[in-house]
C-alpha positions in Angstrom: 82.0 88.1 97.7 82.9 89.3 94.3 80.0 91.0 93.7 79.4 93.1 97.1 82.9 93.9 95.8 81.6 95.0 92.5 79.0 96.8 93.9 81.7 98.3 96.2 83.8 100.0 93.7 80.9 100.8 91.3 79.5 103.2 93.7 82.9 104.6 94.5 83.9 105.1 90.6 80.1 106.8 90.2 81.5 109.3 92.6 84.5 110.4 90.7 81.5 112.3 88.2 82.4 110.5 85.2 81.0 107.6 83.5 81.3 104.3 84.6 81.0 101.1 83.1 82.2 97.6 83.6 84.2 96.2 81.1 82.4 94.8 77.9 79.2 97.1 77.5 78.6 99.4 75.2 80.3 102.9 75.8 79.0 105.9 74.3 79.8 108.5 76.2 83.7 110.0 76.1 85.5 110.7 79.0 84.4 107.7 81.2 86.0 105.1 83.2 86.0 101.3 82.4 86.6 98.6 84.9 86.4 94.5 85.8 87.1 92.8 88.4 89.2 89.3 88.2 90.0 86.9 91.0 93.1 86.0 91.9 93.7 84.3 95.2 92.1 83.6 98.4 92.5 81.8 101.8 90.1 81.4 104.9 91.0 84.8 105.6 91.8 87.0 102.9 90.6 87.0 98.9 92.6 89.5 96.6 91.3 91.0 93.2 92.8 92.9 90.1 90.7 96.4 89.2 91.6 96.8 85.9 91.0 100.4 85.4 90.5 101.9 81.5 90.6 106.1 81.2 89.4 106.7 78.2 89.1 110.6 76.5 90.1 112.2 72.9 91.8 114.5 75.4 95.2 112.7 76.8 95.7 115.0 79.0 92.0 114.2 80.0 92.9 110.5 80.4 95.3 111.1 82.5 93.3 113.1 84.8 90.6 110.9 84.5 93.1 108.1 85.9 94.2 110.4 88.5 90.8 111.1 89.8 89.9 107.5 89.7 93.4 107.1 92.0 92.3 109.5 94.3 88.9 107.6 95.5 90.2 104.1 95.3 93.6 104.2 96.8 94.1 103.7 100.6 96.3 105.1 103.1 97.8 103.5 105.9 95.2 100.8 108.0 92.3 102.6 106.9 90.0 100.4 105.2 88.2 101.8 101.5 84.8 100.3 102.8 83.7 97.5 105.4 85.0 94.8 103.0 87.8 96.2 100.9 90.5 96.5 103.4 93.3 98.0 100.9 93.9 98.7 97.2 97.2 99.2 96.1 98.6 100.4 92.4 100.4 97.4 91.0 100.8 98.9 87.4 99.6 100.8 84.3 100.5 102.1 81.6 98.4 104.2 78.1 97.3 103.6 74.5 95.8 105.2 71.4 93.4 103.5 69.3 93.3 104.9 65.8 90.3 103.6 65.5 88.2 105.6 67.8 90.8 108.6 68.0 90.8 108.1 72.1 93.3 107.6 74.3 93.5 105.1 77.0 95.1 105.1 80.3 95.1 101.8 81.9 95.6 101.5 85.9 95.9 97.5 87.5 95.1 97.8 91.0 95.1 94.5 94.1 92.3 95.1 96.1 92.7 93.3 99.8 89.0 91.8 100.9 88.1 90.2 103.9 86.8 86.8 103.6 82.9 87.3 104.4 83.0 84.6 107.2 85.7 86.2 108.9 85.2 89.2 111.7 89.0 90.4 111.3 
């Protein structure tokens, strides 16, 4: 399941314009958007992840905006699922950095995402 919920979020990051990567490869480009995704509990039903969301820019005003628009694609409102498997992400922290080394700064966002269990027609 972890990877149709990869998949999943990868295409809906893609469509905030920016660049996406998942955490660990090589970033280039400036004003992109960094993720992974990490297990944290399941039952016959349900299985909940952490997106770890990482806005980075030389702009911190930019990171924040970057985080913003990241917010606005992912989070959900009410009972309305984000696709046919993620049935709710919720904010469950955040917070920002500057590394000297690379003069950027990064705005972190730590999101739960809800999934259905794949044998389960809920």
């Amino acid at each position: 399941m972890i990877k149709k919920v990869t998949e999943d979020i990868s295409k809906i990051l893609n469509s905030t314009g920016y660049s996406v990567n998942y955490y660990g490869a090589c970033i280039d480009d400036l004003d992109t958007v960094v993720y992974t995704i990490i297990p944290q509990r399941a039952d016959t039903v349900k299985e909940e992840y952490r997106l770890e969301i990482t806005a980075i820019s030389k702009d911190f005003v930019k990171a924040m905006n970057i985080l913003d628009d990241v917010k606005k694609v992912i989070l959900t409102k009410g009972d309305k699922p984000l696709t046919d498997n993620i049935l709710s992400v919720v904010q469950s922290g955040g917070g920002n950095i500057y590394n000297y080394g690379t003069e950027t700064h990064h705005f972190k966002g730590y999101f739960i995402l809800s999934v259905k269990n794949k044998e389960v027609n809920l």
